[in-house]
C-alpha positions in Angstrom: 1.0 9.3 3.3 0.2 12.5 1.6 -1.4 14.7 -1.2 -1.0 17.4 -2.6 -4.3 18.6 -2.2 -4.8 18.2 2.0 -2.7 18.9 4.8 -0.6 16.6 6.9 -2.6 16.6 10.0 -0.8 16.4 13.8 -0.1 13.6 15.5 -1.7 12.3 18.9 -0.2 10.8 21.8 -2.3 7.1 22.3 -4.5 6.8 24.9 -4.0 5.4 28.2 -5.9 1.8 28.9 -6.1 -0.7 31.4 -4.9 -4.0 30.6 -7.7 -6.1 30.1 -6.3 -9.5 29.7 -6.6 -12.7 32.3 -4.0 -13.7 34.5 -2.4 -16.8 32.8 -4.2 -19.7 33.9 -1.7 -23.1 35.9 -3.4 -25.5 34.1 -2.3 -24.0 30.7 -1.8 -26.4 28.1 1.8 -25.5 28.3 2.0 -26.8 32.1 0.3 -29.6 30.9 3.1 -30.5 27.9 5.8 -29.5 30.7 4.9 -32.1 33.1 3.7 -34.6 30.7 6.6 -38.1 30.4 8.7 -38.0 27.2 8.0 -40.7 25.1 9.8 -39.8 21.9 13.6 -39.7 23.4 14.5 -41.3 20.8 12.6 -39.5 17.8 14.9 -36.5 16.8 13.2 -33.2 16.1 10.9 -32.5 12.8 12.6 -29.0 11.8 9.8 -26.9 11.3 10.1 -25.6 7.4 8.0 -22.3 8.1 10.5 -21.6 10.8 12.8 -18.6 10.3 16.5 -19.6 11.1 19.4 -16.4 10.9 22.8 -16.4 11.6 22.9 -14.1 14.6 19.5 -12.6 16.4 20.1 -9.4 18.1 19.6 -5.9 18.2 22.2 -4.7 16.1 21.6 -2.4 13.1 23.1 -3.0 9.8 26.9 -1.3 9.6 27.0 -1.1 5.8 30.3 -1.8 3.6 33.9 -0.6 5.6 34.2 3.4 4.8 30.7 3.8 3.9 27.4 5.2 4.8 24.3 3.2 5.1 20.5 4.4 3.7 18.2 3.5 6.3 14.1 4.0 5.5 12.5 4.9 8.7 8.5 4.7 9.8 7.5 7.1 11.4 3.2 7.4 13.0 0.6 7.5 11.0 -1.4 9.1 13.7 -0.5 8.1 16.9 3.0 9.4 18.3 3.0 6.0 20.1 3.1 3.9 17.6 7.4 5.3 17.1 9.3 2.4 18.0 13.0 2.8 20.0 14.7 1.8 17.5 13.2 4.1 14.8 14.0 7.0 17.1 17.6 5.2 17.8 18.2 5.6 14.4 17.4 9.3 13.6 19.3 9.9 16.6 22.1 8.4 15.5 21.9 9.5 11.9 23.9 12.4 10.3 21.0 13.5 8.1 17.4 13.5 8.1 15.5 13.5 5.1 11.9 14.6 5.3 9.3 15.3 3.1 8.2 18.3 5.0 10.5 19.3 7.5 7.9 21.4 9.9 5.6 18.1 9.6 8.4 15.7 10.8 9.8 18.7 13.9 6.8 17.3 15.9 7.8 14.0 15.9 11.1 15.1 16.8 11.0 17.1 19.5 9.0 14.5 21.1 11.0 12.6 21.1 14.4 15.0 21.5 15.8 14.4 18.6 18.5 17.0 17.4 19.5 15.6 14.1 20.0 17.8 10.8 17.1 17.9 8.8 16.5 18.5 5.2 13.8 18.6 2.9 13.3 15.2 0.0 10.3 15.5 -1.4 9.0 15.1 -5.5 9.9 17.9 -6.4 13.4 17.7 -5.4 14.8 14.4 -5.1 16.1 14.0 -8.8 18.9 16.9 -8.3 19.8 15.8 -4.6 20.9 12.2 -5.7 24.2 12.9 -6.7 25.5 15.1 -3.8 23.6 12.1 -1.3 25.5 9.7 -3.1 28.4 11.4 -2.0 27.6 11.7 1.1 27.1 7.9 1.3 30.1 7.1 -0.1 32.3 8.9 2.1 30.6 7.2 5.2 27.9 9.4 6.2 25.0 7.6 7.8 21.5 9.1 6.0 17.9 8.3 6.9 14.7 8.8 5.1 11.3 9.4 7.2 8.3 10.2 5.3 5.1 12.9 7.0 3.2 9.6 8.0 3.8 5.7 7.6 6.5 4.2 5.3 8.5 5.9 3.1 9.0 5.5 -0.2 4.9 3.9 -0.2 3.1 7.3 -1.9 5.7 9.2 -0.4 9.1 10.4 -2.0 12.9 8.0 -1.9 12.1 5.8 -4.4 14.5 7.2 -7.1 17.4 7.4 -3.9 17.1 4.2 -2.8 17.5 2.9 -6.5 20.7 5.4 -6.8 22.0 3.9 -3.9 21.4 -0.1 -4.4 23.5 0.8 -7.8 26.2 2.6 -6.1 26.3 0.0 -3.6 25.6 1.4 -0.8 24.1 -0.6 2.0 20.1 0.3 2.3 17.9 -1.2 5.1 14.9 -0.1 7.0 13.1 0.4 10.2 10.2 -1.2 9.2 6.7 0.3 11.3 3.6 1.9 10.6 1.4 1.6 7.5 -1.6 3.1 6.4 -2.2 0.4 3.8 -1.8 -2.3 6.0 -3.1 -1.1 8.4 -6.5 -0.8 6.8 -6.5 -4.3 5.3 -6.2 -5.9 8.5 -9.1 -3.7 9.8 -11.7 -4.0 6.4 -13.2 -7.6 7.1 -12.0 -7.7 3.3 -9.2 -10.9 2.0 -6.2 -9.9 3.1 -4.2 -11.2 0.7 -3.9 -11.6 -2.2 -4.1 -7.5 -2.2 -3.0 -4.6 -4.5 -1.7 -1.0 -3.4 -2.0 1.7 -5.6 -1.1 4.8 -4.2 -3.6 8.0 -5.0 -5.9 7.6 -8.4 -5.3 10.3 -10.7 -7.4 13.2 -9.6 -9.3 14.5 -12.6 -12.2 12.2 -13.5 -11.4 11.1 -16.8 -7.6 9.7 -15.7 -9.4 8.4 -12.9 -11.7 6.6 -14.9 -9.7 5.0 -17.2 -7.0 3.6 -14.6 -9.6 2.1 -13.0 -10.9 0.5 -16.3 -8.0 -1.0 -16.9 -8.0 -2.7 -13.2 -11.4 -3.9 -14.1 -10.3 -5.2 -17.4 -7.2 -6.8 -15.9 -9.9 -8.9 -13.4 -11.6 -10.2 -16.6 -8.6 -11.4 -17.5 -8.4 -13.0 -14.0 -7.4 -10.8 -11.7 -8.6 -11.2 -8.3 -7.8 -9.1 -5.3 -8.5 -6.5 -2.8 -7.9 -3.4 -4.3 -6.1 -0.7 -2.1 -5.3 3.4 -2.6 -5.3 6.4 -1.0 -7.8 9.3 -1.3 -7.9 13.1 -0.1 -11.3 14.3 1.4 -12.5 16.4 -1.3 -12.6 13.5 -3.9 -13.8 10.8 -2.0 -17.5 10.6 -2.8 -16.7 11.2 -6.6 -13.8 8.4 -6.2 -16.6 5.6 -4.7 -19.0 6.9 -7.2 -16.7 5.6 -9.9 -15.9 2.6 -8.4 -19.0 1.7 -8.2 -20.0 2.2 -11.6 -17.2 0.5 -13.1 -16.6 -2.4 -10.7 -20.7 -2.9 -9.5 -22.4 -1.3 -6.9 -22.6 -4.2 -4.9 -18.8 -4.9 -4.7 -17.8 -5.4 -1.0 -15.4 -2.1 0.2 -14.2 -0.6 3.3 -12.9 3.3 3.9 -10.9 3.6 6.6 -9.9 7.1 8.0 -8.0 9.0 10.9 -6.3 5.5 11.5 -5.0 4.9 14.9 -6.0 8.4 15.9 -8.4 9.4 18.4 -11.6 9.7 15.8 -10.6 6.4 13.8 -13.5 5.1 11.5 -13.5 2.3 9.2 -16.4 2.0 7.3 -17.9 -1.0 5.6 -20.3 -2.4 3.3 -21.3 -2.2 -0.5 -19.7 0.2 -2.5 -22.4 2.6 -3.9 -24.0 2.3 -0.1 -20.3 3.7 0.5 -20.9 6.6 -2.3 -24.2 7.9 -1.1 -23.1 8.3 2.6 -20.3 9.9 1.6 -22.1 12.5 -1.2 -24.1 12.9 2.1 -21.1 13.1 4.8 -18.2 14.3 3.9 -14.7 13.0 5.4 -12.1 14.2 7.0 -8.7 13.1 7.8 -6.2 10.9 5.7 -8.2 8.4 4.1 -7.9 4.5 2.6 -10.0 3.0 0.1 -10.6 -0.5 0.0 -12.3 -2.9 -2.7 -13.1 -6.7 -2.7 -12.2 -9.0 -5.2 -14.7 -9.4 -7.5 -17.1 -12.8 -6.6 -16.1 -16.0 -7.5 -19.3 -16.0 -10.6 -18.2 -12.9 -11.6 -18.8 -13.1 -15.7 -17.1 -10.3 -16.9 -14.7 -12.0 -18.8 -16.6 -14.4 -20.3 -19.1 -11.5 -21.1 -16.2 -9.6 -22.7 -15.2 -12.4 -25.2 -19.1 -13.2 -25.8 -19.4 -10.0 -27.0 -16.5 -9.5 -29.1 -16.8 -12.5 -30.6 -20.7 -11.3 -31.5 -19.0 -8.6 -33.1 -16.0 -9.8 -34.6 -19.1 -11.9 -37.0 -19.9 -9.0 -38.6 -17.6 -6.5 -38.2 -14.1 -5.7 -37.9 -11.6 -5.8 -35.2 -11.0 -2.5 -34.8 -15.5 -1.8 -35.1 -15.9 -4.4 -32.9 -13.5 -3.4 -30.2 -15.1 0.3 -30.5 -18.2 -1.3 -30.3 -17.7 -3.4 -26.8 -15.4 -1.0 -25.4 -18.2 1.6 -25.2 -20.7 -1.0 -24.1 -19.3 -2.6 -21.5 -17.1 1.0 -20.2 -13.1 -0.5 -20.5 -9.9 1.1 -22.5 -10.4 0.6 -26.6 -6.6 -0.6 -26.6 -7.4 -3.4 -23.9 -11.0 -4.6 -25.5 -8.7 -4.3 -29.0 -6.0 -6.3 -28.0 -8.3 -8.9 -26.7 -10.8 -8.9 -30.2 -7.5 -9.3 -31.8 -6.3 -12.4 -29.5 -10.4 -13.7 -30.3 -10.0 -13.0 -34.0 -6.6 -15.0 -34.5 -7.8 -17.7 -32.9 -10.8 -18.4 -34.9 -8.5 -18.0 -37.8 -10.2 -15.0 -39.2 -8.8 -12.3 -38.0 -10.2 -9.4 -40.8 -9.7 -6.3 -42.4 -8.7 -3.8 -39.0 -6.8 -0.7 -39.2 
């Protein structure tokens, strides 16, 4: 993952550990099952219906349509150089082009790893004017990988609007699925990992920030419920938690997680303005995820959104009253307006709004 506003930062090689697991024990419940009589010969077998069957199961890439190229999305470490898999580094190997979002950043992983392929830079800035000639490329058989700084492209990183341009020339894209910050983080926050949301990086000037967030509190009074995921640089951490806090509650459960799978890893838990004040105290370093709880299961706000339109839909009109609540409770006019106007045709009165 990056931003424009911090570095990419290098990666480390993991850590050497003993293995600190038990020798498997004889009297395992497998042994047990193994030497145990049969007495359903005659009961066929209950297919399992969460079991995955495919046609053929082996390590073969996909070859792509006869005389041409194939897009492959590759993860690369988000921290830890051993977290590249074989086949990833197979695949840029193999590959005729390599497209990085910051070629210096992705030579590191490289080298490691001896890697000689052509490189070129895909980043946001670029991308839109380098479909057509990549296209090309594709088309006449020429086999094209994306890799991303850290983690998985296209997730906060650049590829998107190539991998759409290829899906409609029909060109075959697949992936080399590995390391995610995201995820990552999730599995690590002691928050519900699913249902979850990823957002990418918040706007960074206050007010944009502000308002997308209001609208993702406003979308969980109209039932949302979910652990909330983005990105964050340093420098705006504090100030991000500090709104989160005021618009979603200071005691909303969170988790920031930092310098993942690297040799200072952190992951930080508890209530969201406890999250805030350590960090206005302490400030971070690293590449940085943000994570936020669903709201609790008697969470009011949405009943305490319609109580209070409807309050002021008595006496005033649709467009006063959403002005009215919208300021009050701290959500987007146009979301509290489309909602007093749901209220108001409901009760069959909707009145004068403009």
């Amino acid at each position: 993952m990056t931003d424009s506003s911090s570095s990419s930062l290098p990666f480390h090689a993991p850590h050497e550990a003993a293995s600190s697991s038990p020798a498997p024990s004889s009297h395992s419940g497998a042994d047990l099952a193994r030497h145990a009589p049969d007495t359903h010969e005659d009961t066929p077998p209950t297919e399992d219906p969460f079991e995955t069957h495919t046609e053929e199961e082996d390590d073969t890439p996909p070859t792509g349509h006869p005389g041409r190229g194939v897009l492959t999305l590759v993860s690369t470490p988000i921290g830890n150089l051993g977290d590249f898999s074989d086949r990833a580094a197979a695949t840029l190997a193999q590959a005729d082009l390599i497209l990085c979002e910051d070629t210096r950043t992705s030579a590191r992983l490289l080298t490691a790893r001896g890697i000689t392929t052509r490189t070129e830079p895909l980043h946001d800035h670029n991308e839109q004017q380098r479909i057509p000639a990549l296209i090309g490329q594709l088309e006449r058989g020429r086999r094209i990988a994306i890799i991303s700084d850290a983690g998985t492209p296209l997730l906060s990183d650049p590829g998107f609007r190539l991998a759409r341009a290829a899906i409609a020339a029909d060109i075959t894209l697949t992936a080399v699925p590995g390391p995610n910050a995201a995820i990552t983080a999730l599995t690590l926050s002691g928050l519900p990992p699913h249902p979850f949301m990823f957002s990418g990086f918040l706007p960074p000037r206050t007010a944009a920030r502000r308002e997308t967030l209001a609208r993702l509190r406003a979308a969980e009074q109209a039932g949302l419920s979910a652990t909330l995921i983005w990105h964050e640089a340093p420098h705006r951490l504090a100030e991000m938690l500090a709104d989160l806090a005021d618009i979603f509650g200071a005691d909303r459960p969170a988790a920031v997680a930092r310098e993942l799978t690297k040799r200072f890893e952190e992951v930080r838990r508890g209530p969201v303005a406890t999250l805030a004040a350590w960090y206005a105290d302490n400030r971070a370093r690293g590449e940085i995820t943000v994570l936020l709880g669903p709201p609790a299961e008697d969470d009011g706000g949405a009943d305490d959104l319609d109580d209070r339109l409807r309050a002021a839909l008595a006496t005033l009109s649709v467009k006063d009253a959403a002005s009215l609540v919208a300021g009050a409770i701290n959500l987007p006019r146009r979301t509290v307006y489309a909602r007093a106007l749901e209220l108001a045709r409901d009760a069959g009165s909707q009145g004068p709004h403009r």
